[in-house]
C-alpha positions as CSV (number, residue, x, y, z in Angstrom):
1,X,86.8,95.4,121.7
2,X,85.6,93.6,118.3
3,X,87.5,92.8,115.8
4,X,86.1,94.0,112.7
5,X,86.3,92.1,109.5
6,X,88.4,93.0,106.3
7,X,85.7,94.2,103.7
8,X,85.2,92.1,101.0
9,X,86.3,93.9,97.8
10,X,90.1,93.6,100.2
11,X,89.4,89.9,100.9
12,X,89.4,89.7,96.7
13,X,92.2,91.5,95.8
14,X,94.1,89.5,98.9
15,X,93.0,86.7,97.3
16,X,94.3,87.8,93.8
17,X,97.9,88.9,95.6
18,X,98.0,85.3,96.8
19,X,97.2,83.7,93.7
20,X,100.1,86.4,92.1
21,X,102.1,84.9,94.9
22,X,102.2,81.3,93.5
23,X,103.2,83.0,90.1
24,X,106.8,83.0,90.6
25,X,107.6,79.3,91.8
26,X,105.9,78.4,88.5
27,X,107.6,80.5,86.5
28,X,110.8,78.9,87.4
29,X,109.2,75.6,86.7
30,X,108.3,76.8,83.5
31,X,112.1,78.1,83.3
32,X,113.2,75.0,84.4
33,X,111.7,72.5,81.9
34,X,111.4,74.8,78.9
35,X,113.8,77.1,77.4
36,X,111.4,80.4,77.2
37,X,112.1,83.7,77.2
38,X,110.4,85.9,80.0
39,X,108.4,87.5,76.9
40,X,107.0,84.0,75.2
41,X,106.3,83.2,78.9
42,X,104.1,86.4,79.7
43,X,102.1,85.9,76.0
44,X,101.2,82.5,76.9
45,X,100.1,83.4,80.4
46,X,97.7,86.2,78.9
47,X,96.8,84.1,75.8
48,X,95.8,81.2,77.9
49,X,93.5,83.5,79.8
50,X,91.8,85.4,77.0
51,X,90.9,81.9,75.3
52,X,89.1,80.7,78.8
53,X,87.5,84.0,79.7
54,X,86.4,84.0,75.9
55,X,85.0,80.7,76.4
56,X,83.6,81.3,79.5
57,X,81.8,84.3,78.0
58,X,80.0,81.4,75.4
59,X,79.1,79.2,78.0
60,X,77.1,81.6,80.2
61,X,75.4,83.8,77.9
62,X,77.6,87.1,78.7
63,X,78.5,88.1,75.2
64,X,75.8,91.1,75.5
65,X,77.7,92.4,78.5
66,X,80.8,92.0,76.5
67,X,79.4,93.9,73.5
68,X,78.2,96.9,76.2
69,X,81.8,97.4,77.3
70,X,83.3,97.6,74.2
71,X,80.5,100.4,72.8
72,X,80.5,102.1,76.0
73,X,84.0,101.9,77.3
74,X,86.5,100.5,74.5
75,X,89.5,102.8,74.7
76,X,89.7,102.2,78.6
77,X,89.2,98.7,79.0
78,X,92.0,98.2,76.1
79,X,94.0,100.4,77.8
80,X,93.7,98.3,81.0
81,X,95.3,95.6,79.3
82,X,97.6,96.9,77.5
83,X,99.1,98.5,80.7
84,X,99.0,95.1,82.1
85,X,100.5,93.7,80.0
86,X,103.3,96.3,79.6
87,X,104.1,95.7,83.9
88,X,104.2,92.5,83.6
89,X,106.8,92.0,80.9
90,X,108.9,95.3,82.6
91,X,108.5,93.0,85.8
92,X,110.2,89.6,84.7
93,X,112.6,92.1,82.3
94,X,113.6,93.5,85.8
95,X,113.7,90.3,87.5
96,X,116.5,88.7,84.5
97,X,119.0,92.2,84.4
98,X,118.5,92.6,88.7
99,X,117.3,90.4,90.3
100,X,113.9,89.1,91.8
101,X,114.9,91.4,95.4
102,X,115.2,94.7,93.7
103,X,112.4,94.3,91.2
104,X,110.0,93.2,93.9
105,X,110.9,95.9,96.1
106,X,111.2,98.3,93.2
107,X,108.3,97.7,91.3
108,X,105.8,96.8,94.2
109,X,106.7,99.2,96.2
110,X,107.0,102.5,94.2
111,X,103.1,101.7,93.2
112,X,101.5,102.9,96.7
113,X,103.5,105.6,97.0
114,X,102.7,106.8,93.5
115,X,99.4,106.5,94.4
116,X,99.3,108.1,97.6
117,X,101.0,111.0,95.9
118,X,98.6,111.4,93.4
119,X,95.8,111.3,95.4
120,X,97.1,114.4,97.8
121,X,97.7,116.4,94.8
122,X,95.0,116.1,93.0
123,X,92.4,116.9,95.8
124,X,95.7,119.7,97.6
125,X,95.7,118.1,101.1
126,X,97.5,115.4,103.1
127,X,96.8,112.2,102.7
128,X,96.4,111.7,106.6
129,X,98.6,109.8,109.5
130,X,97.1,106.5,108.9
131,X,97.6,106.2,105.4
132,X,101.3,107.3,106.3
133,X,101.8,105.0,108.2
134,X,99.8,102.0,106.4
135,X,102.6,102.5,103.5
136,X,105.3,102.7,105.3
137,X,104.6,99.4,107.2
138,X,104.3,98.1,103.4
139,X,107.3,98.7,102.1
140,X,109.6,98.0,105.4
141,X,107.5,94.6,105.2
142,X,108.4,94.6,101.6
143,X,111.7,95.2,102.1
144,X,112.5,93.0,104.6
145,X,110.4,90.1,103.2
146,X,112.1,90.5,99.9
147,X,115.1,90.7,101.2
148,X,115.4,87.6,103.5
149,X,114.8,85.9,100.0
150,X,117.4,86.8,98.2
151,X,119.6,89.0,100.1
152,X,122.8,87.9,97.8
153,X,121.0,88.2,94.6
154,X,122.0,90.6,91.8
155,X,121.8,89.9,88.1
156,X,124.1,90.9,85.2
157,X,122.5,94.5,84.7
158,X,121.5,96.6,87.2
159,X,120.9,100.0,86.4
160,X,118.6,98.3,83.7
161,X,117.3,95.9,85.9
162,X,116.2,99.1,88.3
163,X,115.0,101.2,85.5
164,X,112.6,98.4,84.4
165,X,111.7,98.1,87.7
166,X,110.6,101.9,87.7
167,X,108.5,101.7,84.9
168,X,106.8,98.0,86.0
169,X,106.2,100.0,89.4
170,X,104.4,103.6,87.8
171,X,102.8,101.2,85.2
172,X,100.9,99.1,87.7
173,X,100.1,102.3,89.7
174,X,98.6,104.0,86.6
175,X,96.6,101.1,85.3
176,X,95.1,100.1,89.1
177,X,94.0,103.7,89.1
178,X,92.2,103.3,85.3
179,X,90.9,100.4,86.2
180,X,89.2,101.4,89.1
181,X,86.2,103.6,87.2
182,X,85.4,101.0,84.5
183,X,85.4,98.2,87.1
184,X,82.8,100.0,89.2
185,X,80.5,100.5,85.7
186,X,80.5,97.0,84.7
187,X,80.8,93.4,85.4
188,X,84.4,91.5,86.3
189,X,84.0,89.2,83.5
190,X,83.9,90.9,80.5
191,X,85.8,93.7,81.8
192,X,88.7,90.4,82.3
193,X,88.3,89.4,78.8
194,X,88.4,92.3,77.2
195,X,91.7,93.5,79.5
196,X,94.0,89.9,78.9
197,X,92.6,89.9,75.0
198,X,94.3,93.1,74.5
199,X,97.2,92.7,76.4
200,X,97.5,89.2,74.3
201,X,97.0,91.0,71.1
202,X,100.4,93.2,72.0
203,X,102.2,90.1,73.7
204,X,102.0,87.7,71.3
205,X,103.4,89.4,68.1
206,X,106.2,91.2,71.3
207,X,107.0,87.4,71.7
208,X,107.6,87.1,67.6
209,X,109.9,89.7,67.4
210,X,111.8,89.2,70.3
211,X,112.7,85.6,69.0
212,X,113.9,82.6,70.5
213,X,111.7,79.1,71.0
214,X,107.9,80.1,71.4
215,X,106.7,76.6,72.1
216,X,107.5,73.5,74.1
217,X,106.4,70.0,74.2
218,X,107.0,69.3,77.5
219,X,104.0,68.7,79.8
220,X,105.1,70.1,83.1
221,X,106.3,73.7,81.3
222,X,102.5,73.1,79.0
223,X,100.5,72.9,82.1
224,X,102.7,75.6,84.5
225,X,101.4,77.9,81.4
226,X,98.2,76.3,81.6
227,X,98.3,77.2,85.7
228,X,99.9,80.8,85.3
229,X,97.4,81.9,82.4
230,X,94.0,79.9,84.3
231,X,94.7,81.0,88.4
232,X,97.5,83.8,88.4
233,X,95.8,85.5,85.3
234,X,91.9,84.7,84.6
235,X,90.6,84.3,88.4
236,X,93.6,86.8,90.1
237,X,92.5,90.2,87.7
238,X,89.3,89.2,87.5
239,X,89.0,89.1,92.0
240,X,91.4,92.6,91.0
241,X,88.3,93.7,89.4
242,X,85.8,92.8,91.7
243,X,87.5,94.4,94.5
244,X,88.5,97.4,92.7
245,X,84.5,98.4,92.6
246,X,84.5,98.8,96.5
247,X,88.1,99.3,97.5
248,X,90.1,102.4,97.0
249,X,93.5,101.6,94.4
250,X,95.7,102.5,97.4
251,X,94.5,100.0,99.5
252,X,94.3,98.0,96.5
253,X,97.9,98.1,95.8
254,X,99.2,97.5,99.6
255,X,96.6,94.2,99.8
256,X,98.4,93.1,96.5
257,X,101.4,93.0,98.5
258,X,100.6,89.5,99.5
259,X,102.2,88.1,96.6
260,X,105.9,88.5,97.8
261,X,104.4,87.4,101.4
262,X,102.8,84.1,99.6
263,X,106.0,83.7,97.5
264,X,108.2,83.7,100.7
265,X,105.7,80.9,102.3
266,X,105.5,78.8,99.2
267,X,108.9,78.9,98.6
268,X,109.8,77.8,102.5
269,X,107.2,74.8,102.3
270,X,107.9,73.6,98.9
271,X,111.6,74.4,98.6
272,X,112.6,74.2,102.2
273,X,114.2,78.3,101.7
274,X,114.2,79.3,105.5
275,X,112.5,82.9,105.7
276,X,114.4,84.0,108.9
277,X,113.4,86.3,111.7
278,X,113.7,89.1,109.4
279,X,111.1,88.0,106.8
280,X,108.4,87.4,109.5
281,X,109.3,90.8,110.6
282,X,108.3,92.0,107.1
283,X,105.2,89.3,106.7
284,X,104.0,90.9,109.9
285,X,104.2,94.1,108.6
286,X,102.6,93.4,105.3
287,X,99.5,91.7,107.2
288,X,99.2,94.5,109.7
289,X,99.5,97.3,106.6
290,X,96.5,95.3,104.5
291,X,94.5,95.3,107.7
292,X,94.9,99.2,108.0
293,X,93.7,99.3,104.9
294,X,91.3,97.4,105.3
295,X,90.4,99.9,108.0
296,X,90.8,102.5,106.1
297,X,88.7,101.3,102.8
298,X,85.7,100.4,105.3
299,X,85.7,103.8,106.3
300,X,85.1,105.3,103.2
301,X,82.4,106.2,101.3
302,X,82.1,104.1,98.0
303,X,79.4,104.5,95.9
304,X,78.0,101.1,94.7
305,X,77.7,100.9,90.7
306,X,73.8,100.9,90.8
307,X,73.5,104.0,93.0
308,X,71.3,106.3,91.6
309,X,70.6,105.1,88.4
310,X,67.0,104.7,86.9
311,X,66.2,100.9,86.8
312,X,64.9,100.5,83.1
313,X,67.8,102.8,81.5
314,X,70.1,100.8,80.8
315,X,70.3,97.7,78.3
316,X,69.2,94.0,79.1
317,X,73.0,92.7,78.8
318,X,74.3,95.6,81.7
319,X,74.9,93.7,85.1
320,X,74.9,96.9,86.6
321,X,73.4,100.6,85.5
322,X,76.1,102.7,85.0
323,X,76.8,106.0,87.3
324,X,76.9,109.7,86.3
325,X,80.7,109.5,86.8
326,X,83.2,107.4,88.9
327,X,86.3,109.0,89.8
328,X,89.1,106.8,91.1
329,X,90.8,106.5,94.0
């Protein structure tokens, strides 16, 4: 028997989960050295990020792609980062009122199942044994990874906490499933740039009414946010992106749940926290679920972006022609 390999739009949006992994750790440095709110944090992540895909734009000459997306495909793209930024700050709002357990299990979890759901409605039939099964190992892994790290921890509101939590989790399930379409018509980087500008746009001035300090002079909380806008931001949603154009946003969603497994890892190395028999239960689980669907994703039949299109019909700055019509999931 061969082992087969994970395809490579997976192996990207692993990588992103892992890079979403290292996210949390240096949050709490940021925390730790800088007295920001959870808001201030999440527009300086996604403003950091717009100003270096921006510049990267300059530098190699993509500014016609750029232009191409926002004639063809403005309203989505927008909306891509608008939802992204709406899940994020629901996420660390979650994480302050209950806790970083719940909200990871919460959040992270309800997205596949959303997902899954969605997809055996709209095409009325069941989504099949294996893809059962793949989510289910996901969120027992979830579960149980989650919960070996903070199996004690509550905050001061839970219902709220939860309830944030619930709208993080069908947030990040609706705007994997946009994403999907206009990441199969056109190239990662502008589509990046254009997402973590407008999610900027609505965090920044979110960061000016919710009040509190808004900057910091201290150079390990400067570059933390220089880290969490550059590698957990930039590079994570723009290898989202690039994997989204091969990889169904089920299997999208269960390979993102490398970030708790990363978390759990980063957090045993660098802070000594003992994982326990029950969070390498979980980790097992989560690895054996991405390779399922990893399985799974291989097996279907993805259309690649330049299928079918005539070669000279479509502008100079377009990476890739665009298809009569991409459907997602």
């Amino acid at each position: 028997m061969t082992a087969r390999a994970l395809p490579l739009g997976l192996i990207q949006i692993c990588l992103a989960g892992v890079l979403w992994g290292t996210g949390g750790l240096t949050l709490e440095v940021v925390r730790d050295h800088a007295d920001l709110s959870f808001v201030a944090i999440s527009a300086w992540r996604m403003l950091v990020a717009a100003v270096v895909l921006l510049a990267a734009i300059a530098v190699l000459r993509r500014g016609r792609e750029l232009v191409t997306l926002l004639r063809r495909s403005p309203g989505t793209a927008c909306t891509v980062g608008l939802g992204t930024a709406t899940y994020q700050a629901l996420y660390f709002g979650s994480v302050v009122e209950v806790g970083v357990t719940v909200a990871t299990v919460v959040s992270l979890g309800l997205a596949p199942v959303l997902l899954t759901a969605a997809e055996a409605l709209r095409h009325r039939r069941h989504p099949g044994v294996r893809r059962v099964v793949v989510i289910l190992a996901a969120l027992i892994g979830l579960v149980a990874v989650s919960g070996a790290a903070g199996a004690h921890e509550t905050g001061p509101r839970p219902a709220l906490g939860v309830l944030l939590a619930i709208g993080s989790g069908a947030t990040y399930a609706a705007t994997t499933a946009l994403s999907r379409p206009v990441s199969q018509r056109f190239d990662p980087l502008p589509l990046t740039t254009v997402a973590t500008t407008a999610g900027a746009i609505v965090l920044v001035p979110a960061a000016l009414i919710a009040g509190g300090p808004l900057t910091t002079t201290d150079p390990v909380a400067l570059g933390s946010l220089v880290y969490l806008g550059v590698f957990t931001m930039a590079l994570a949603y723009g290898l989202l992106y690039a994997g989204l154009r091969t990889t169904s946003s089920t299997a999208a969603v269960v390979a993102s749940l490398l970030e708790p497994v990363t978390a759990a890892v980063a957090a045993a190395v660098l802070l000594d926290e003992r994982i326990g028999v029950l969070g390498v239960v979980g980790i097992v689980l989560i690895l054996a679920a991405v390779a399922g669907a990893g399985r799974e994703s291989a097996g279907e039949a993805v259309v690649p972006p330049d299928a079918g299109a005539k070669p000279a019909s479509h502008p100079r700055g377009d990476r890739a022609p665009e298809p009569e019509r991409a459907t997602p999931g």
